[in-house]
PDB file of N, CA, C and O in Angstrom:
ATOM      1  N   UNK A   1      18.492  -9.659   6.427  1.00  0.00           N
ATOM      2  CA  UNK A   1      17.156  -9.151   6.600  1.00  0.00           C
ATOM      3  C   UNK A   1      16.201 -10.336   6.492  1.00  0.00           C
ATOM      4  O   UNK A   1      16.308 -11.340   5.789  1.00  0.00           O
ATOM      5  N   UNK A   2      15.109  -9.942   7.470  1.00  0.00           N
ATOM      6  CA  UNK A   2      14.117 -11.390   7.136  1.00  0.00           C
ATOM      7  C   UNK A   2      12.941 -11.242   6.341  1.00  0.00           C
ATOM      8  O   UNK A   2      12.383 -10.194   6.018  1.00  0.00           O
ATOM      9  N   UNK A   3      12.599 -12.548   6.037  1.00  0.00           N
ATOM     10  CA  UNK A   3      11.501 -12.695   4.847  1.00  0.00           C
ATOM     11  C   UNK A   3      10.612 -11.655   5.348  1.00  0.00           C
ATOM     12  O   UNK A   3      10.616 -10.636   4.656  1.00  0.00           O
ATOM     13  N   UNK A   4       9.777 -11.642   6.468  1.00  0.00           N
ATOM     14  CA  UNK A   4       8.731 -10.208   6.551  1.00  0.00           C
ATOM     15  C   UNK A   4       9.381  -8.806   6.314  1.00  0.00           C
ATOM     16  O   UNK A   4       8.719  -7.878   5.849  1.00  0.00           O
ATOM     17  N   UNK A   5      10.460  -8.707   6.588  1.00  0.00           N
ATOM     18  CA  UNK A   5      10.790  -7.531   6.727  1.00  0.00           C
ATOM     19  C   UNK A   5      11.040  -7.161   5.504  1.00  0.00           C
ATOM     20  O   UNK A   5      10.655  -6.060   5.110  1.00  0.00           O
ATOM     21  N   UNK A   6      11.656  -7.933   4.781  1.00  0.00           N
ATOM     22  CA  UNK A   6      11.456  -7.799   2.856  1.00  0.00           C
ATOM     23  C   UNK A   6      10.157  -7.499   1.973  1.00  0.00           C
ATOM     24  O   UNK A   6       9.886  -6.786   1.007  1.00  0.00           O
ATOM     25  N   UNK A   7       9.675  -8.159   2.575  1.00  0.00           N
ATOM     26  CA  UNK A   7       7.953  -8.200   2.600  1.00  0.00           C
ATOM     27  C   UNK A   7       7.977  -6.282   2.644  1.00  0.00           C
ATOM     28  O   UNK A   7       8.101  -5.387   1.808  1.00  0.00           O
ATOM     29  N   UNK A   8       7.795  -6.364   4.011  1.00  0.00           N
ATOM     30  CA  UNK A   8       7.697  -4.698   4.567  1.00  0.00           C
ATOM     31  C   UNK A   8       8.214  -3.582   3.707  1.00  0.00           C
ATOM     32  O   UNK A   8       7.600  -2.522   3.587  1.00  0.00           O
ATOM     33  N   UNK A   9       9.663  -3.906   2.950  1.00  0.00           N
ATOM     34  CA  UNK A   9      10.475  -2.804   2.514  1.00  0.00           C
ATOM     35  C   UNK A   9       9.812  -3.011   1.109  1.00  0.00           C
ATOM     36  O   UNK A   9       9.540  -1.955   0.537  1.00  0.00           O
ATOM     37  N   UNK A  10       9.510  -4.122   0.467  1.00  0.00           N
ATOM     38  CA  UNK A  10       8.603  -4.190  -0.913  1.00  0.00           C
ATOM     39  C   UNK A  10       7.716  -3.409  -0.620  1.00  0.00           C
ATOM     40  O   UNK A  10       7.992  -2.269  -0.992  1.00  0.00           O
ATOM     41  N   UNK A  11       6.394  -3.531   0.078  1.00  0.00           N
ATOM     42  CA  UNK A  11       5.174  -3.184   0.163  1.00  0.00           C
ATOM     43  C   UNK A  11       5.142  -1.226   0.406  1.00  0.00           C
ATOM     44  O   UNK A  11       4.215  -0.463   0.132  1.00  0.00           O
ATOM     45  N   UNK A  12       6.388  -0.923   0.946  1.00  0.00           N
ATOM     46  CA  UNK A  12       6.409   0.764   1.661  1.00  0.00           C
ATOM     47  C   UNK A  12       7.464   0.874   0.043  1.00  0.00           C
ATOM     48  O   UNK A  12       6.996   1.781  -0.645  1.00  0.00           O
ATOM     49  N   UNK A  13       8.703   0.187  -0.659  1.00  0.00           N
ATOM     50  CA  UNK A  13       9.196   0.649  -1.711  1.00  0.00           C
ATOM     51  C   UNK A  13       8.179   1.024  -2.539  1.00  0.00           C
ATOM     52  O   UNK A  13       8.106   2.196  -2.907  1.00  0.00           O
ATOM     53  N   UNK A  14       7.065  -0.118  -3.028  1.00  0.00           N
ATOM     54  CA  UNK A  14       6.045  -0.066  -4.031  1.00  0.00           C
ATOM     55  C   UNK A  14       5.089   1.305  -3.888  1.00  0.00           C
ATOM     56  O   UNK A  14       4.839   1.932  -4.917  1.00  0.00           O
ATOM     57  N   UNK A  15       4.792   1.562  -3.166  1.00  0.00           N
ATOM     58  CA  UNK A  15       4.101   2.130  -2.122  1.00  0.00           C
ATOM     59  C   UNK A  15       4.478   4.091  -2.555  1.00  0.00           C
ATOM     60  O   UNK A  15       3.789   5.089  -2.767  1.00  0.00           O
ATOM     61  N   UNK A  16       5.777   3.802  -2.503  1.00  0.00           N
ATOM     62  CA  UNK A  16       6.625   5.258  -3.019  1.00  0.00           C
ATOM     63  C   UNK A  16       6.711   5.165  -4.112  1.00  0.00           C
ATOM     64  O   UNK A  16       6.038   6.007  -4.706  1.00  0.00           O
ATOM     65  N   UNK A  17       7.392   4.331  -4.881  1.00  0.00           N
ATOM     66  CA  UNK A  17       7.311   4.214  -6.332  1.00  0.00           C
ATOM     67  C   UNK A  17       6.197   4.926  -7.030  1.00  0.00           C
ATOM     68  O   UNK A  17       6.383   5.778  -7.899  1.00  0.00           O
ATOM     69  N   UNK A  18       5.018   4.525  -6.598  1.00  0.00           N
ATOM     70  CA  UNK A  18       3.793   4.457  -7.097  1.00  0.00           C
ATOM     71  C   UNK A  18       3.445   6.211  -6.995  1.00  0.00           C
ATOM     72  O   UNK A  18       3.004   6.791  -7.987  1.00  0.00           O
ATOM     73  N   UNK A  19       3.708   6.973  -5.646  1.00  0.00           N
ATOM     74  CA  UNK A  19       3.490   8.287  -5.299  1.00  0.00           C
ATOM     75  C   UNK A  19       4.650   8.890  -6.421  1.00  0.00           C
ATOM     76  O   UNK A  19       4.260   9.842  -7.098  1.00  0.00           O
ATOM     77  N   UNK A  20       5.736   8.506  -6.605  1.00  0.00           N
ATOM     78  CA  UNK A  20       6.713   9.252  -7.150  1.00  0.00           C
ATOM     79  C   UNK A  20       6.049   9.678  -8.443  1.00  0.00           C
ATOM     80  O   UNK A  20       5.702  10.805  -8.795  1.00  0.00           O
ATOM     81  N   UNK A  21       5.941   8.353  -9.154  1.00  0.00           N
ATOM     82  CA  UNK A  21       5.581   8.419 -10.475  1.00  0.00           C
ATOM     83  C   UNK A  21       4.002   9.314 -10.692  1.00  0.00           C
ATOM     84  O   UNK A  21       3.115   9.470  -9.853  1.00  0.00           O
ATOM     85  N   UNK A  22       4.043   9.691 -11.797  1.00  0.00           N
ATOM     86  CA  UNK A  22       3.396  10.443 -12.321  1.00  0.00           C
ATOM     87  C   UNK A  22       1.783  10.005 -13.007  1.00  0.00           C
ATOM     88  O   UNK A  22       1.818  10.509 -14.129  1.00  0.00           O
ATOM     89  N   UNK A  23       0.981   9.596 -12.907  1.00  0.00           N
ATOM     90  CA  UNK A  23      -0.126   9.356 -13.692  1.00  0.00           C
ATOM     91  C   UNK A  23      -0.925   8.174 -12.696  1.00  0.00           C
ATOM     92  O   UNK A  23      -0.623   8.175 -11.503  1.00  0.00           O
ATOM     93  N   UNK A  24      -1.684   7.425 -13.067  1.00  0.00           N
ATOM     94  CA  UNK A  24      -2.677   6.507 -12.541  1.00  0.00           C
ATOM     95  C   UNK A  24      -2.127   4.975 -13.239  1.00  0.00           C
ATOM     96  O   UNK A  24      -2.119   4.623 -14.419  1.00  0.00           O
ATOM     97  N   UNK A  25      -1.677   4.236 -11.980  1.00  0.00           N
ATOM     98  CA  UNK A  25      -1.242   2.900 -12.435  1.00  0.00           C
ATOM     99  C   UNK A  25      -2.214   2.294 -11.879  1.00  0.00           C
ATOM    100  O   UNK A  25      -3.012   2.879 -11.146  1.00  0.00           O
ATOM    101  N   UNK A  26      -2.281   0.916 -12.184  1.00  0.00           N
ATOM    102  CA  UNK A  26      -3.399  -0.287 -11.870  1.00  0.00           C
ATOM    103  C   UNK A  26      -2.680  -0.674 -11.307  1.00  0.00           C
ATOM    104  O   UNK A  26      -1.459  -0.524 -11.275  1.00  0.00           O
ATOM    105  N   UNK A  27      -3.762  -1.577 -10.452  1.00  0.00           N
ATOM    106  CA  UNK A  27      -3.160  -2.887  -9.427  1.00  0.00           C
ATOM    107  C   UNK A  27      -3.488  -2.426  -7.258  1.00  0.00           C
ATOM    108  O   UNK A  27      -3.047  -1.466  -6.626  1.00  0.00           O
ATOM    109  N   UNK A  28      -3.948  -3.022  -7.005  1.00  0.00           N
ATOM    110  CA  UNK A  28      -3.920  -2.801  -6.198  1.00  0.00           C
ATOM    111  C   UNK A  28      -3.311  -2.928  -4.870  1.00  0.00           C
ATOM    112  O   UNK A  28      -2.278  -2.355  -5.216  1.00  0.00           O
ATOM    113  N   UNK A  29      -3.034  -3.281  -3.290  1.00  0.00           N
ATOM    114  CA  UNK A  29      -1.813  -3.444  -2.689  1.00  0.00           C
ATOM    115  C   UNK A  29      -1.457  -4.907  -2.908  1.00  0.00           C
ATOM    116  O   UNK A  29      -0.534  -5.160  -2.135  1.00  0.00           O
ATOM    117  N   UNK A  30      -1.696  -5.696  -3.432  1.00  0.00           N
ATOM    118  CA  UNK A  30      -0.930  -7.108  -4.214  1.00  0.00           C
ATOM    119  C   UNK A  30      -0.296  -6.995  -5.023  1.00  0.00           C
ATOM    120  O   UNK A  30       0.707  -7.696  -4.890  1.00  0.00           O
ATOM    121  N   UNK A  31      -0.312  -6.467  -5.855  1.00  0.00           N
ATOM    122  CA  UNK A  31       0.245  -5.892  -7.099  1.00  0.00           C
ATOM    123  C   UNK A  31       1.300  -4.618  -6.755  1.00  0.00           C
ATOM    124  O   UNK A  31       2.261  -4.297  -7.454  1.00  0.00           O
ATOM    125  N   UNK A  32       0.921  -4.053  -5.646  1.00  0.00           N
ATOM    126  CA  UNK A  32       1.565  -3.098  -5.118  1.00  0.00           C
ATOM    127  C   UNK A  32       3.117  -3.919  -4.712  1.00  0.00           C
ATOM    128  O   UNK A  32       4.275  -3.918  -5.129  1.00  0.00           O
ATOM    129  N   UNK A  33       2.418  -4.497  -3.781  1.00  0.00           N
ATOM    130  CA  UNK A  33       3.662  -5.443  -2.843  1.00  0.00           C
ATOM    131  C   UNK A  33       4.595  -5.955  -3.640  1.00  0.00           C
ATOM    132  O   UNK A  33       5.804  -5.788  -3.483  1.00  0.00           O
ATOM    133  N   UNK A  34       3.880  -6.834  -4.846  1.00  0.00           N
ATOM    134  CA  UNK A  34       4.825  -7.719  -5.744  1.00  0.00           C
ATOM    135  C   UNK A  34       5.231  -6.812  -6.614  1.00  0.00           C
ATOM    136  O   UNK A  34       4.792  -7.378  -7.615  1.00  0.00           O
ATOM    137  N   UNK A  35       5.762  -5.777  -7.056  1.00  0.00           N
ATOM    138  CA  UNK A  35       6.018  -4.600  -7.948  1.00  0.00           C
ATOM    139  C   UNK A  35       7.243  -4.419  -6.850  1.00  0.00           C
ATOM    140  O   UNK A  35       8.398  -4.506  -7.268  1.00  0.00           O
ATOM    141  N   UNK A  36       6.997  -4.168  -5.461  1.00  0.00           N
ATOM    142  CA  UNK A  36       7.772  -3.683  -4.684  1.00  0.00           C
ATOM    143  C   UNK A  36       9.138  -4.824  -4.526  1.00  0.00           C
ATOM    144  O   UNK A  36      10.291  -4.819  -4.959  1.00  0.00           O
ATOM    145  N   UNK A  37       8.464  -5.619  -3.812  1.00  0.00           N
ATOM    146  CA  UNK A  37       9.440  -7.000  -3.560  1.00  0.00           C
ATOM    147  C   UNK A  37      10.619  -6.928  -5.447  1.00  0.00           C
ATOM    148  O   UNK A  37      11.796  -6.606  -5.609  1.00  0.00           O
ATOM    149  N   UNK A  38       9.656  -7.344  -6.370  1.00  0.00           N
ATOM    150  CA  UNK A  38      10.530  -7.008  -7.335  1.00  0.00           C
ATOM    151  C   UNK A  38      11.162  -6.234  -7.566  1.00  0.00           C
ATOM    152  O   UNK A  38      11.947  -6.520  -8.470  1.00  0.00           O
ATOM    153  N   UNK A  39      11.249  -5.289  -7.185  1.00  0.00           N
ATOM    154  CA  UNK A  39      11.752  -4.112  -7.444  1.00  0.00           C
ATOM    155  C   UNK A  39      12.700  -4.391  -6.431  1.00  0.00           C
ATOM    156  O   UNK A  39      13.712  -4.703  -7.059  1.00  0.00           O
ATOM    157  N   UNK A  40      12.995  -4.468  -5.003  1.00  0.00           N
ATOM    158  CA  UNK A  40      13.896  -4.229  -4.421  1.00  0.00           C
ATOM    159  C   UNK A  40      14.990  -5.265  -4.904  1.00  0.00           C
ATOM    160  O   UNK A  40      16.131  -4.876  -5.156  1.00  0.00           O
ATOM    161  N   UNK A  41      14.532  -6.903  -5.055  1.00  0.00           N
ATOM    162  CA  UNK A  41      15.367  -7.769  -5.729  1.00  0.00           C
ATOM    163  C   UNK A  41      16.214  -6.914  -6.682  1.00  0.00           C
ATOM    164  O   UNK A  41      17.439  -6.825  -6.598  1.00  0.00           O
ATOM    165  N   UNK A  42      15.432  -6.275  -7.622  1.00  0.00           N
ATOM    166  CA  UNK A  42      16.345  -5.736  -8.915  1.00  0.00           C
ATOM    167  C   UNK A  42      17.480  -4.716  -8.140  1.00  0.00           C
ATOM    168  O   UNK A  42      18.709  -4.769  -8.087  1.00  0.00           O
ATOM    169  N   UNK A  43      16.657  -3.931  -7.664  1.00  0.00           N
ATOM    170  CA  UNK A  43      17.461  -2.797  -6.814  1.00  0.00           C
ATOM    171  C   UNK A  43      18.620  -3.233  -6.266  1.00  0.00           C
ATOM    172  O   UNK A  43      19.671  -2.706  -6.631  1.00  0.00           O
ATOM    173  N   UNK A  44      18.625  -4.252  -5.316  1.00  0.00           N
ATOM    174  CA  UNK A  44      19.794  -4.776  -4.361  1.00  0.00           C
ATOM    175  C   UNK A  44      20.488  -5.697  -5.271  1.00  0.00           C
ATOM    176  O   UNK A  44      21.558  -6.075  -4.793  1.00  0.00           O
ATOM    177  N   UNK A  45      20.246  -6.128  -6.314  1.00  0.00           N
ATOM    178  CA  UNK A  45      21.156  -6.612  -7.581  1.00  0.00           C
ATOM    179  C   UNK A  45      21.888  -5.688  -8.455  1.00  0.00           C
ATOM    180  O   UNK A  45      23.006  -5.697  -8.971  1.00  0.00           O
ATOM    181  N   UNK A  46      21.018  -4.993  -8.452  1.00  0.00           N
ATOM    182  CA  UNK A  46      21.944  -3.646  -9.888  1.00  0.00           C
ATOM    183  C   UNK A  46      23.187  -3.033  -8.779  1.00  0.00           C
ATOM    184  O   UNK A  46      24.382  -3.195  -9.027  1.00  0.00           O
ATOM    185  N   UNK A  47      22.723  -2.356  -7.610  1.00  0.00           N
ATOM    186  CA  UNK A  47      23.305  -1.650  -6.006  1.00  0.00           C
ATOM    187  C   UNK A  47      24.615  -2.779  -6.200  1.00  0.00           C
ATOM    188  O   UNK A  47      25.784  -2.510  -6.479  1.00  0.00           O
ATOM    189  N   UNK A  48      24.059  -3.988  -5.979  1.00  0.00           N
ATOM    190  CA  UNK A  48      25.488  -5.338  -6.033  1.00  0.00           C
ATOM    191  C   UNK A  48      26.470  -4.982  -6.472  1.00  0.00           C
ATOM    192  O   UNK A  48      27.536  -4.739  -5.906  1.00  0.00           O
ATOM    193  N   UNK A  49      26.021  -4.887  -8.141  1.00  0.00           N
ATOM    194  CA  UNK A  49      26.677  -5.088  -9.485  1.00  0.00           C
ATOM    195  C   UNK A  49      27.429  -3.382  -9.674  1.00  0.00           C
ATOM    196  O   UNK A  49      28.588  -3.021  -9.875  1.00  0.00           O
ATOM    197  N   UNK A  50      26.363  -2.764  -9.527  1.00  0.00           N
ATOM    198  CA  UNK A  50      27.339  -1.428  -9.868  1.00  0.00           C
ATOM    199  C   UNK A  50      27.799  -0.931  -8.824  1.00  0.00           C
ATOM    200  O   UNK A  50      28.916  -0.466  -9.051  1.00  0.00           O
ATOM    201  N   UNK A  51      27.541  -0.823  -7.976  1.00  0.00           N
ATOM    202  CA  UNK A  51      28.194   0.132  -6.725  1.00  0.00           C
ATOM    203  C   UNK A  51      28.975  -1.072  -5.347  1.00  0.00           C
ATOM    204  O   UNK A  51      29.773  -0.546  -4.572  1.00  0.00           O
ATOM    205  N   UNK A  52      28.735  -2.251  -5.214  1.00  0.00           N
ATOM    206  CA  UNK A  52      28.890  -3.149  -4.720  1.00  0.00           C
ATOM    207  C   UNK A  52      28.217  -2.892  -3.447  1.00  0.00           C
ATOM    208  O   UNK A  52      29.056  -2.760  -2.556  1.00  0.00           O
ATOM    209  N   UNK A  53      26.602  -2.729  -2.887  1.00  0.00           N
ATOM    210  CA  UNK A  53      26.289  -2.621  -2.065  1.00  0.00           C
ATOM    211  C   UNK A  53      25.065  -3.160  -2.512  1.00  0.00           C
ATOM    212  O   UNK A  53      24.471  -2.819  -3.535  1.00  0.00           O
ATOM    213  N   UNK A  54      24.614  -4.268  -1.461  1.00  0.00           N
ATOM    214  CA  UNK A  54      22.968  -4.868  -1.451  1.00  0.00           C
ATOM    215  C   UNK A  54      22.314  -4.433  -0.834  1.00  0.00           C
ATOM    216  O   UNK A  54      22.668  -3.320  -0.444  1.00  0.00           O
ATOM    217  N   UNK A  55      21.307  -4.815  -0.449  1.00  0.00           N
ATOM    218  CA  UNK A  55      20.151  -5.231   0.711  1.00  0.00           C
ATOM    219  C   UNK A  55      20.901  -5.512   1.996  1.00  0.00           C
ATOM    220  O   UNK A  55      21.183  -6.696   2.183  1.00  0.00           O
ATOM    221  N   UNK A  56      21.245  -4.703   2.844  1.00  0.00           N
ATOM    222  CA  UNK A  56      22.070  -5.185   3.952  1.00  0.00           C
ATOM    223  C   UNK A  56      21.098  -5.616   5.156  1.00  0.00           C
ATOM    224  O   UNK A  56      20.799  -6.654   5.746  1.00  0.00           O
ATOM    225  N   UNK A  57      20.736  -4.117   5.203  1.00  0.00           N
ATOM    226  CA  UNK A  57      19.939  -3.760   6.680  1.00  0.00           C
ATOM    227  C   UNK A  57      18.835  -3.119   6.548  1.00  0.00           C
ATOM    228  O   UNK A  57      18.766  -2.164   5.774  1.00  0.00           O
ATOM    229  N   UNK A  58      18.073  -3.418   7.078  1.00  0.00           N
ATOM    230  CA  UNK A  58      16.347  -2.858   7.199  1.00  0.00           C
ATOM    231  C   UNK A  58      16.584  -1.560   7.173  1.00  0.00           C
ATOM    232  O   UNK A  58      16.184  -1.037   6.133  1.00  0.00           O
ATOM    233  N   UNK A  59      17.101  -0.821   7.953  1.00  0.00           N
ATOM    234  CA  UNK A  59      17.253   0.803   8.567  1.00  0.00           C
ATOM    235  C   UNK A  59      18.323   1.737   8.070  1.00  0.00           C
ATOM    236  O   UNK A  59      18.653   2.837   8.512  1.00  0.00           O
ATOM    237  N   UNK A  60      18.784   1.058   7.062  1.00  0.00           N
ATOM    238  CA  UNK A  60      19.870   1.221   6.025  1.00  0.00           C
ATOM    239  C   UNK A  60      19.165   2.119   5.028  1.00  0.00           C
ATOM    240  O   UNK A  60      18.201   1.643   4.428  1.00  0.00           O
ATOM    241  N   UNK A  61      19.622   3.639   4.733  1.00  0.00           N
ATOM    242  CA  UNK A  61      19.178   4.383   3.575  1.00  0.00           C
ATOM    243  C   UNK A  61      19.550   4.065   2.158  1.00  0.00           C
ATOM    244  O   UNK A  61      18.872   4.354   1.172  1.00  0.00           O
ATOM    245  N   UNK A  62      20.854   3.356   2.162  1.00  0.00           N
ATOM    246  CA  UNK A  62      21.223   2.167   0.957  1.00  0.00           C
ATOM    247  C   UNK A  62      20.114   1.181   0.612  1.00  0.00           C
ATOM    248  O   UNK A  62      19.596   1.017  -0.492  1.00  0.00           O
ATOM    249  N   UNK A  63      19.837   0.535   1.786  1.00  0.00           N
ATOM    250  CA  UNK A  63      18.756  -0.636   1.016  1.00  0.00           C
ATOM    251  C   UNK A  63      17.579   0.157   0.877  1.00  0.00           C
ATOM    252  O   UNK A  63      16.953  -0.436  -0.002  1.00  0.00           O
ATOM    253  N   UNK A  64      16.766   1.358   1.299  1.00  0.00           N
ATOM    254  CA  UNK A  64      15.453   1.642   1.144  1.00  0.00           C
ATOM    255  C   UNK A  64      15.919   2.636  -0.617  1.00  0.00           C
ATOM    256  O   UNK A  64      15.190   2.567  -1.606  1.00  0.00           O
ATOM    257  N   UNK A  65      17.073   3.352  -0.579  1.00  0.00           N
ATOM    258  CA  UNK A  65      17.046   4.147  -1.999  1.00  0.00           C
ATOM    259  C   UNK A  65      16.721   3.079  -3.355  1.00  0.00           C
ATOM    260  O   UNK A  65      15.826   3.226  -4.187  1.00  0.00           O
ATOM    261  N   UNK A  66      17.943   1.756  -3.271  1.00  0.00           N
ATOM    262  CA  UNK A  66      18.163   0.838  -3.861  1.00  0.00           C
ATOM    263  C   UNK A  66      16.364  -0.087  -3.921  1.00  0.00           C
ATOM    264  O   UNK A  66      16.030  -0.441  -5.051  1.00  0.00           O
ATOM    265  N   UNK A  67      15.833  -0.257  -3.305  1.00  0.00           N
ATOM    266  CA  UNK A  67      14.398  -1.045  -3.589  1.00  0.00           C
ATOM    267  C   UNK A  67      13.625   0.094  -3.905  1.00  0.00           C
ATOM    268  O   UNK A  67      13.236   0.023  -5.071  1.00  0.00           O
ATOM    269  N   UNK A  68      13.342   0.864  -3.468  1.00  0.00           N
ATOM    270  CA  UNK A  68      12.536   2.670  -3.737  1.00  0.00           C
ATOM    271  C   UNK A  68      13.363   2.747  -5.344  1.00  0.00           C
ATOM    272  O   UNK A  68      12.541   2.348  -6.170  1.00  0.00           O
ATOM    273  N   UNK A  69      14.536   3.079  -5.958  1.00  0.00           N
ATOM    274  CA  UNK A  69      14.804   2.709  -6.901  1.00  0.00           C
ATOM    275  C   UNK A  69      14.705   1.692  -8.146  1.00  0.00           C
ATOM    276  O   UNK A  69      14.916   2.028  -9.311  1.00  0.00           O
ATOM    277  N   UNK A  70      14.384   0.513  -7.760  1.00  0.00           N
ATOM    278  CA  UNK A  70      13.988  -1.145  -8.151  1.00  0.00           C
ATOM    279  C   UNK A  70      12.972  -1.042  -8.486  1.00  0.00           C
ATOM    280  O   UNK A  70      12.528  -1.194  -9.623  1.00  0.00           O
ATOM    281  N   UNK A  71      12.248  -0.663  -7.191  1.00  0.00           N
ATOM    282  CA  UNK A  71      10.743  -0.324  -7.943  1.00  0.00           C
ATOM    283  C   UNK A  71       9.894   0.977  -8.763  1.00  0.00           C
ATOM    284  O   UNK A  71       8.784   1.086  -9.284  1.00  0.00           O
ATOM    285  N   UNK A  72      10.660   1.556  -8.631  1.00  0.00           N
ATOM    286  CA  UNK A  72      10.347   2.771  -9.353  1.00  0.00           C
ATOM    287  C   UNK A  72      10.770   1.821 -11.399  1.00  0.00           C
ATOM    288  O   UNK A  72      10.020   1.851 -12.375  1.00  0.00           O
ATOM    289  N   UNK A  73      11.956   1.251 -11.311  1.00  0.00           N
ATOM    290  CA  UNK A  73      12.097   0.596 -12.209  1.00  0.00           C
ATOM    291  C   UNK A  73      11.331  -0.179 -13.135  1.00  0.00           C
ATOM    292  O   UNK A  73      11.023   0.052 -14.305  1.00  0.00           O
ATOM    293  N   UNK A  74      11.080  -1.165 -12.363  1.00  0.00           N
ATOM    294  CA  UNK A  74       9.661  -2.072 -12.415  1.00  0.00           C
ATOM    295  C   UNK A  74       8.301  -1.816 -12.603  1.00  0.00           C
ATOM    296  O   UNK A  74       7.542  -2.624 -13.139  1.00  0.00           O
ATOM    297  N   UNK A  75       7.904  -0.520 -12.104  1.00  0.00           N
ATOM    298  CA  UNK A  75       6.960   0.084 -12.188  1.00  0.00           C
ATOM    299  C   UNK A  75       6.192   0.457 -13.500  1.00  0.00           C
ATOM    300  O   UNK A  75       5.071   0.266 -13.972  1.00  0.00           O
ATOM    301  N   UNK A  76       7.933   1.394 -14.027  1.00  0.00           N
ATOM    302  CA  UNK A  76       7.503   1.804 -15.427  1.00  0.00           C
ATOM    303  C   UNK A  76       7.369   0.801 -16.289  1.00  0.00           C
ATOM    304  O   UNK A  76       6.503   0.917 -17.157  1.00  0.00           O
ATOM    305  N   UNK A  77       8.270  -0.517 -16.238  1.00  0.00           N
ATOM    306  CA  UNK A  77       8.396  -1.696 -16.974  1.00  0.00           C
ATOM    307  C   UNK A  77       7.000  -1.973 -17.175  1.00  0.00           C
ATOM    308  O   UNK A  77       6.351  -1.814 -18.209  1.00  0.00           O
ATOM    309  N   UNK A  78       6.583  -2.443 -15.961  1.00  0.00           N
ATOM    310  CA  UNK A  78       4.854  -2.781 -15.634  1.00  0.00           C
ATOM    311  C   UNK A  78       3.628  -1.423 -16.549  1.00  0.00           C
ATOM    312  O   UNK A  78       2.759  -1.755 -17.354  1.00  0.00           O
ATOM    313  N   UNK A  79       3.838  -0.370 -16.238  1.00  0.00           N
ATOM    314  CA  UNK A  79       3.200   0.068 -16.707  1.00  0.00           C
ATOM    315  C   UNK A  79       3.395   0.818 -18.842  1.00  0.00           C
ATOM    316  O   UNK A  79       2.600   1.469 -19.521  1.00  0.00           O
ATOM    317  N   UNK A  80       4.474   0.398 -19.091  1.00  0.00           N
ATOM    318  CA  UNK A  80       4.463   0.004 -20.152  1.00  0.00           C
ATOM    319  C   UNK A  80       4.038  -1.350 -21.008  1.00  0.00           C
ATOM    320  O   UNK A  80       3.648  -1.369 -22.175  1.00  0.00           O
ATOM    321  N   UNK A  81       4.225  -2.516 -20.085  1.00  0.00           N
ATOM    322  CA  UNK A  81       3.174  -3.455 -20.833  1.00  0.00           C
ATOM    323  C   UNK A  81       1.932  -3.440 -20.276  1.00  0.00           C
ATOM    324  O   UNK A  81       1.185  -4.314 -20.713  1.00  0.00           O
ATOM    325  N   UNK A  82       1.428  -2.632 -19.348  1.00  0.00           N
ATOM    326  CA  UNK A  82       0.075  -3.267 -19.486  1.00  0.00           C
ATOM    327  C   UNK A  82      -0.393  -1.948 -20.476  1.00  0.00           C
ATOM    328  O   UNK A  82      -1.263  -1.991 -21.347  1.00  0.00           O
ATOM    329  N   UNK A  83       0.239  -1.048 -20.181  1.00  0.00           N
ATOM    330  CA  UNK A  83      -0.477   0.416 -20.982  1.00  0.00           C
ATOM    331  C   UNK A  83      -0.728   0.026 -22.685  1.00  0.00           C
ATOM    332  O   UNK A  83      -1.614   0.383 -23.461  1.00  0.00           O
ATOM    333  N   UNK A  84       0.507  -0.893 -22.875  1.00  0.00           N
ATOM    334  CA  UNK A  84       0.380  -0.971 -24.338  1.00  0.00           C
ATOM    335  C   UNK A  84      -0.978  -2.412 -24.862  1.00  0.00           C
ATOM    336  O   UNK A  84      -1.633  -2.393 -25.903  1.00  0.00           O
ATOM    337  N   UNK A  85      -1.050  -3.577 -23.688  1.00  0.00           N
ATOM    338  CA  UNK A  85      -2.002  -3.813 -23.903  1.00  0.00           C
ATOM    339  C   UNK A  85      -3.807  -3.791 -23.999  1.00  0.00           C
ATOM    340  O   UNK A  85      -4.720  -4.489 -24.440  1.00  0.00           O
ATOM    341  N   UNK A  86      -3.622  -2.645 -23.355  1.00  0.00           N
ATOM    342  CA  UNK A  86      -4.811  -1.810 -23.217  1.00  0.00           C
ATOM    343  C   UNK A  86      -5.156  -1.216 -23.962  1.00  0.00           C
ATOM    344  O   UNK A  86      -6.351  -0.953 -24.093  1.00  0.00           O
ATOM    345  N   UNK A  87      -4.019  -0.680 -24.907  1.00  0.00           N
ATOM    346  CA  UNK A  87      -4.508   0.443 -26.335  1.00  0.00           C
ATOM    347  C   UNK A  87      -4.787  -0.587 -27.752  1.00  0.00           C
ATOM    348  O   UNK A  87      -5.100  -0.112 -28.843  1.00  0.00           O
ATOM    349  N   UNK A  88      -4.560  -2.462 -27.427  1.00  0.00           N
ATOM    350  CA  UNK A  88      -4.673  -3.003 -28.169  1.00  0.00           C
ATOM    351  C   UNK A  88      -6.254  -3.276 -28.214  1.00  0.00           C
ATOM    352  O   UNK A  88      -6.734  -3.978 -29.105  1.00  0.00           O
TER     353      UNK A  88
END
């Protein structure tokens, strides 16, 4: 897969993540994107490690569950530290 198109599957993963989850997160589509991109990294690493399947193919329902997953991950990560620095 190529660098934009990673780009692409971050920015539409983050994108869902964000609808899935429940409440009002910060950040806007930069923060969106890079939540996403991270997230799919994690995604297509854990997918690796446990199931032995990455990031193959753009059009692949494996790589969009696996980054849509990643970032849903990341998300909460993210919104547990900033939530907790906010109540400081």
């Amino acid at each position: 897969m190529g660098f934009l198109a990673f780009l692409l599957l971050g920015l539409i993963a983050g994108a869902i993540a964000k609808a899935i989850l429940p409440g009002r997160q910060g950040g806007g589509w930069i923060a969106t994107l890079l939540l996403g991109v991270v997230g799919a990294f994690l995604g297509g690493w854990l997918g690796s490690v446990i199931f032995g399947v990455g990031l193959e193919e753009f059009w692949s329902i494996q790589t969009w569950l696996l980054a849509i997953g990643g970032a849903i991950i990341v998300l909460v990560i993210y919104g547990l530290i900033v939530g907790r620095s906010k109540r400081n």
